[in-house]
C-alpha positions in Angstrom: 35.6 46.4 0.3 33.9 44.4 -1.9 30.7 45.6 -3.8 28.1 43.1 -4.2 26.8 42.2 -7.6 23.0 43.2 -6.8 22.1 43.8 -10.5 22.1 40.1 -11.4 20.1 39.0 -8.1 17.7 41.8 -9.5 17.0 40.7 -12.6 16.7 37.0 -11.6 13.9 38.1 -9.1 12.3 40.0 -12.1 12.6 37.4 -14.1 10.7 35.0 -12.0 8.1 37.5 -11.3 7.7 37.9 -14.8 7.3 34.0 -15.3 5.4 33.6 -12.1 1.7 33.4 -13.4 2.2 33.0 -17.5 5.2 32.2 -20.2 6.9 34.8 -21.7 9.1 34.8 -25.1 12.5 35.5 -25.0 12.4 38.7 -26.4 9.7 39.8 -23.9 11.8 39.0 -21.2 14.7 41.4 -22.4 12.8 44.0 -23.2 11.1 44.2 -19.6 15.0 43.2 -17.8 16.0 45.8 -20.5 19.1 44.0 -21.4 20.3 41.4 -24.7 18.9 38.0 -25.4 22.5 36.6 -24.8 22.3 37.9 -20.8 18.5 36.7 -20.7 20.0 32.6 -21.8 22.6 33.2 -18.8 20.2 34.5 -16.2 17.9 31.2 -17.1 20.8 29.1 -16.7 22.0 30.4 -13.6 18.3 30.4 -12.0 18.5 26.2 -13.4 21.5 25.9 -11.3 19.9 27.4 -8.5 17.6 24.5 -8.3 14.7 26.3 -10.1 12.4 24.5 -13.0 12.5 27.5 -16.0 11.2 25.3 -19.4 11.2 26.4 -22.8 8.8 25.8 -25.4 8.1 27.0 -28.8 10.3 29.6 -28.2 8.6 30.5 -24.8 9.8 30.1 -20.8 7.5 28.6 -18.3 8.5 28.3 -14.8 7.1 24.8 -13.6 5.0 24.4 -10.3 4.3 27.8 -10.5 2.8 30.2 -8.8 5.4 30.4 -5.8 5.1 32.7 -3.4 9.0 32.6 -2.6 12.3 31.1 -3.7 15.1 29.7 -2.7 18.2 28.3 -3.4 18.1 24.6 -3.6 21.5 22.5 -3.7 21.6 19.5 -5.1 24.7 18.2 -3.4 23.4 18.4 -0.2 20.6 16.4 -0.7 22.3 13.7 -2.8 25.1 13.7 0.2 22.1 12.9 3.1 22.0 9.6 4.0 19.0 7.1 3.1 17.2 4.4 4.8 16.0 1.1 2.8 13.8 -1.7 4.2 12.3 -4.4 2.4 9.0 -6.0 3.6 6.5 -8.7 2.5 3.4 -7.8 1.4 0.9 -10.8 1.8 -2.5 -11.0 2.8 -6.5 -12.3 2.9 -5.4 -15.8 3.9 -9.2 -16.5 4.7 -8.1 -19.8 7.1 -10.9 -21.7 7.6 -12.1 -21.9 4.4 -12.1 -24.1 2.4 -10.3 -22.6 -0.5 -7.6 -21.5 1.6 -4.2 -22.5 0.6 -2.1 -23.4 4.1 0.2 -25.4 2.8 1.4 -22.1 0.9 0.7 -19.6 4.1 2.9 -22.0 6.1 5.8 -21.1 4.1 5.7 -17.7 4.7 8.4 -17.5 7.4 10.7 -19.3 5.3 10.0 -16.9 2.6 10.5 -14.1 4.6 13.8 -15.6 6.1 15.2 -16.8 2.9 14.7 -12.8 1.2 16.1 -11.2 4.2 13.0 -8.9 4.5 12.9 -6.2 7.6 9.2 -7.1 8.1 6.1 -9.0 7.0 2.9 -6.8 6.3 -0.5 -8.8 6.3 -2.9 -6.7 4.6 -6.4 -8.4 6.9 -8.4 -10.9 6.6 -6.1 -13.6 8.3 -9.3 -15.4 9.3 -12.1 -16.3 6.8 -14.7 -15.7 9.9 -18.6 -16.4 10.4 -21.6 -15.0 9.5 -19.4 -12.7 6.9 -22.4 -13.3 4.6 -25.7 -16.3 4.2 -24.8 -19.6 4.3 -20.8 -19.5 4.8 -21.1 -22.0 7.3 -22.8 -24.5 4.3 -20.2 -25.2 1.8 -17.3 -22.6 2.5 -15.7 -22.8 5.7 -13.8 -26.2 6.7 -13.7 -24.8 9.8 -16.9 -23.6 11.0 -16.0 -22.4 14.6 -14.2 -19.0 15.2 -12.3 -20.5 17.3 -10.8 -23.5 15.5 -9.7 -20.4 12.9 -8.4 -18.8 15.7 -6.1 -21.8 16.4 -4.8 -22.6 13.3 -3.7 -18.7 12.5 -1.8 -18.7 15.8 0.3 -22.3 14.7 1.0 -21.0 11.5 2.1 -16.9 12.2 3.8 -17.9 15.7 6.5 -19.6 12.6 7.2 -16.3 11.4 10.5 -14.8 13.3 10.6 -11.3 12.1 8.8 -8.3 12.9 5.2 -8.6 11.5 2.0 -6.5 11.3 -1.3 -7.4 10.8 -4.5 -5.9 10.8 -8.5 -7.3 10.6 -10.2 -7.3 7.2 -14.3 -7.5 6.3 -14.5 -10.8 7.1 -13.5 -10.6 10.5 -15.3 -7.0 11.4 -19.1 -8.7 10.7 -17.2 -12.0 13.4 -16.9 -9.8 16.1 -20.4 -8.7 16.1 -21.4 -12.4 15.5 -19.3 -14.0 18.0 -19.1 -11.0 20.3 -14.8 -10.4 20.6 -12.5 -9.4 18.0 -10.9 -13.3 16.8 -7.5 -10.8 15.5 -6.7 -9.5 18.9 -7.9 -12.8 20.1 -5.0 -14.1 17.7 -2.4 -11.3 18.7 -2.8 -11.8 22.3 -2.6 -15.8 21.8 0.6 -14.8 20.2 2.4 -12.2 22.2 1.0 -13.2 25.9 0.9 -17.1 25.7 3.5 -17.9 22.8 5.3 -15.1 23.6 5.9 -14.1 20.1 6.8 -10.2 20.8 7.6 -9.5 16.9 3.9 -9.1 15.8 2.0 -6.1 15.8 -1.7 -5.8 15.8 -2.6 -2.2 13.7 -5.8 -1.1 14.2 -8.2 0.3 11.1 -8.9 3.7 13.1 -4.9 4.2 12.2 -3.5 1.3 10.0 -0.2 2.7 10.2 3.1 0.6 10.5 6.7 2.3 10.8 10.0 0.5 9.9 13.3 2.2 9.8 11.7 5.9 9.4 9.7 4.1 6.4 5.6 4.2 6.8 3.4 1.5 5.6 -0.4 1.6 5.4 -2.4 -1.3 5.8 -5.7 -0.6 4.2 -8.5 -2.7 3.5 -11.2 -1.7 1.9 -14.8 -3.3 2.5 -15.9 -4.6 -0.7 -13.6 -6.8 -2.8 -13.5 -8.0 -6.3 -16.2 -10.3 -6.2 -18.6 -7.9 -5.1 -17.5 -5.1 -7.3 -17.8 -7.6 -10.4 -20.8 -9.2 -9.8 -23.3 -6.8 -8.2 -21.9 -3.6 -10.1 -20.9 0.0 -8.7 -20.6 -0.1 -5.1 -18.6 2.4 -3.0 -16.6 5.3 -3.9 -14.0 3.2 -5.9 -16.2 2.0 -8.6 -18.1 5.1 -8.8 -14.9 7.0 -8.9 -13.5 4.9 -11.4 -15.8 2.5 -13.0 -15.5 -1.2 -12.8 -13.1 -3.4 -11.1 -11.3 -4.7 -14.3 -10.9 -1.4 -15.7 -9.2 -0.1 -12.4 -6.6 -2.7 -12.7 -6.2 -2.8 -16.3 -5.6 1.7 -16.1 -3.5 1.7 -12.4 -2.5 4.6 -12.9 -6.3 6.2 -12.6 -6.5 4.3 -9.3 -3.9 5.9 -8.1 -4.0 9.6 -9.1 -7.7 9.2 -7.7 -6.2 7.2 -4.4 -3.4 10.0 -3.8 -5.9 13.3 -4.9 -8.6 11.9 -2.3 -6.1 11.6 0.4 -6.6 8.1 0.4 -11.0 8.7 0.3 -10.9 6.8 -3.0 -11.0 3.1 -1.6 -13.4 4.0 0.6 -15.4 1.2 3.1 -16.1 0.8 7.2 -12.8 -1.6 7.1 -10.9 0.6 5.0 -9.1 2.9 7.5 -8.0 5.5 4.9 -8.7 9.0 4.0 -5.9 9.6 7.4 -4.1 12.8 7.6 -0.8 10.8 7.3 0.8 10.2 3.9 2.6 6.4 3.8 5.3 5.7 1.8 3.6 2.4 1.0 -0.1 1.5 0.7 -0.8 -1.9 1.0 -4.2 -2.5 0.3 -5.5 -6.0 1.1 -9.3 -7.4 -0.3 -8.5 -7.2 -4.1 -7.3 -10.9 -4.7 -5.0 -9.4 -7.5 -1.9 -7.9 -8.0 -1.6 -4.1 -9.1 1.7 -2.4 -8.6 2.6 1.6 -9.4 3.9 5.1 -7.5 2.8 8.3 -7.7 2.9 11.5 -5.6 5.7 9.9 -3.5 4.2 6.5 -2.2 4.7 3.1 -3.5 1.2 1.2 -3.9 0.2 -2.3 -4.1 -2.8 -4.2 -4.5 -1.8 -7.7 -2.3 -2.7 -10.9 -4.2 -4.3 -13.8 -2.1 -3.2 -16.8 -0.4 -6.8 -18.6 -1.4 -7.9 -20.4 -4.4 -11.3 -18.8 -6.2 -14.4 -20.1 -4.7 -17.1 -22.2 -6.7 -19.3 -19.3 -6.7 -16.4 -17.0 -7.7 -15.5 -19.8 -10.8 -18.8 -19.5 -11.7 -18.3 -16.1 -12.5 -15.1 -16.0 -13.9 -13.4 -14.2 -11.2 -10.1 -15.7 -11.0 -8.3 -15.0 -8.1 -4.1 -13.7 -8.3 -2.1 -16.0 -5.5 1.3 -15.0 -4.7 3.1 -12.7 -2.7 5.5 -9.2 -3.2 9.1 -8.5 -2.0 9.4 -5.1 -1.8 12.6 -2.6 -1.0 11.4 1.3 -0.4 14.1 3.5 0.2 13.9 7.4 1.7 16.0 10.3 2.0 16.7 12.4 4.8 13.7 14.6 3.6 11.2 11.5 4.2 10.9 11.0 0.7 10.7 7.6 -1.2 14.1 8.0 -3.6 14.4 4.5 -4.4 11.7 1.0 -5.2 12.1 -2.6 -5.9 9.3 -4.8 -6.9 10.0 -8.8 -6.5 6.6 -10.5 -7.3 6.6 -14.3 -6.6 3.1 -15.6 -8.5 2.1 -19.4 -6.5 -0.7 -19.7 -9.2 0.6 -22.6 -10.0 1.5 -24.5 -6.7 -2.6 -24.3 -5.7 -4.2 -27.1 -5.2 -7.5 -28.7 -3.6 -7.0 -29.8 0.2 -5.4 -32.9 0.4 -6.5 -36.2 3.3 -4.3 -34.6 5.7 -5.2 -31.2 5.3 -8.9 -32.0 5.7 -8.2 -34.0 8.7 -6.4 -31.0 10.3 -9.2 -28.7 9.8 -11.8 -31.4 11.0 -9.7 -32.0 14.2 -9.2 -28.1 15.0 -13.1 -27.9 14.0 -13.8 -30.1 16.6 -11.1 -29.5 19.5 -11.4 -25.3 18.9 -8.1 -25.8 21.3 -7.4 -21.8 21.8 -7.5 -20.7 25.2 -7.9 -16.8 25.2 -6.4 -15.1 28.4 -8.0 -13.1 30.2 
């Protein structure tokens, strides 16, 4: 019979009760296990092994994310050996179509795009639609297309191009449309596209829970209800620049945006189109109404502010509020504990490749504008 060496498992719990709640010197540590500094070195090392975080520190041991109420032995080869799942996705959004500003010859290429990178899905982050009535006098100057449904119609001939599975999701400027022209124009669009194109590789996510699942992999598709114009030019509003002062300063220090993002559970974009603050934790938050392009992870979930596919306004010019255009590629891996092990960031900038509407373009949204050829089923 074999006896059981229950002296060492002793003075490892001892140990970690001594280091539970404060550091303690090496020489502390012996004298409470009663034993040599030599045997205190191996008792640390064999707790390491164990899968426990013991520090050192000016000649003092700290146990990290302390204080735990129990412990157990953690082995590293049996999470390294679990399998993982990767899926890559395109993160575009705020398309605005309608508008004036809008760039459609680059939004048409995004089912090439997405073809050409191989990605698992497309993620549209709202505001497909640049809508009416969003604020005064949209419908003098801004829109091209100054029917809802004429918008309506051109979103449906450009997404029904896309060929892989895509969400999407309604932004601010289509929730103030829907009170306007009485029906939502987005699941006006998705049932245009499912039920009369037949398109059955979109997905319409809803704000009350803007969540999106590929491969095990959860993506959030937030939007929150003021943008960067707003924030810039009529100061504070909303929990984000109260949180974290103004807009330029948030992108400039991403990482503040997103300890405050991940500490509030999401709360710290805030806004009626938001659809955060959700019990659910993503492993990608996509968040759409930013016209820039912020990238970072923290806590365990990959974030991204999604640049636009629309030029800066005259008004926004004016300002000085320069709009990012372009799109992200993104690979998220997880393990078999649900956790992001593994990110690559591809960002393609189409700065550049913007341009004013050409002859043909206007006379596409004059005809639409005119014609409003969607017929909604019943």
């Amino acid at each position: 019979m074999v006896k059981k060496n229950t002296s060492s498992d002793d003075m490892k719990n001892q140990l970690l009760e001594l280091l539970r709640f404060s550091s303690r010197s090496e020489g502390f540590i012996g004298r409470q296990l009663k034993t040599d500094h030599k045997t205190v070195k191996k008792i640390i090392t064999g707790l390491c092994k164990e899968g426990h975080q013991i520090e050192e520190r000016k000649g003092y041991y700290f146990l990290v994310l302390n204080p735990r109420s129990e412990f157990h032995v953690i082995s590293t080869s049996d999470h390294e050996s679990r399998s993982v799942a990767t899926s890559k996705f395109l993160l575009t959004g705020d398309f605005q179509l309608g508008a004036r500003d809008s760039q459609v010859h680059l939004i048409k290429t995004i089912g090439a795009v997405a073809k050409k990178e191989g990605v698992d899905s497309v993620i549209v982050a709202g505001d497909i639609l640049n809508g009416m009535r969003v604020f005064r006098g949209q419908d003098r100057g801004e829109n091209r297309i100054n029917n809802i449904d004429g918008q309506e119609a051109l979103a449906v001939s450009i997404l029904e191009n896309i060929e892989v599975p895509t969400a999407f999701r309604d932004g601010n400027h289509e929730a103030p449309t829907w009170i306007a022209v009485g029906h939502n124009p987005m699941w006006s669009v998705y049932k245009a596209l499912v039920y009369e194109k037949q398109k059955k590789n979109f997905t319409f996510v809803l704000p009350a829970h803007p969540y999106y699942e590929v491969n095990g992999i959860i993506v959030e598709l937030a939007h929150p209800y003021k943008g960067q114009t707003q924030k810039k030019t009529y100061g504070p509003i909303n929990a984000l620049t109260k949180r974290l002062g103004s807009f330029t300063m948030v992108t400039r220090n991403k990482l503040d945006l997103i300890k405050s993002n991940m500490q509030n559970g999401g709360s710290a974009l805030g806004g009626s189109a938001g659809g955060l603050g959700q019990n659910i934790k993503p492993h990608i938050r996509a968040i759409g109404n930013m016209h820039t392009c912020v990238s970072a992870i923290h806590a365990g979930v990959a974030f991204y502010l999604v640049p636009c596919l629309q030029k800066s306004t005259g008004f926004e010019r004016a300002k000085e509020l320069w709009h990012q255009v372009g799109i992200w590629i993104v690979s998220v891996s997880i393990n078999s504990l649900g956790r992001v092990c593994g990110v690559t960031n591809k960002y393609i900038p189409w700065d550049h490749l913007t341009r004013e509407h050409n002859e043909e373009e206007i006379a596409l949204h004059s005809r639409i504008d005119e014609e409003c050829v969607l017929r909604r089923p019943d």
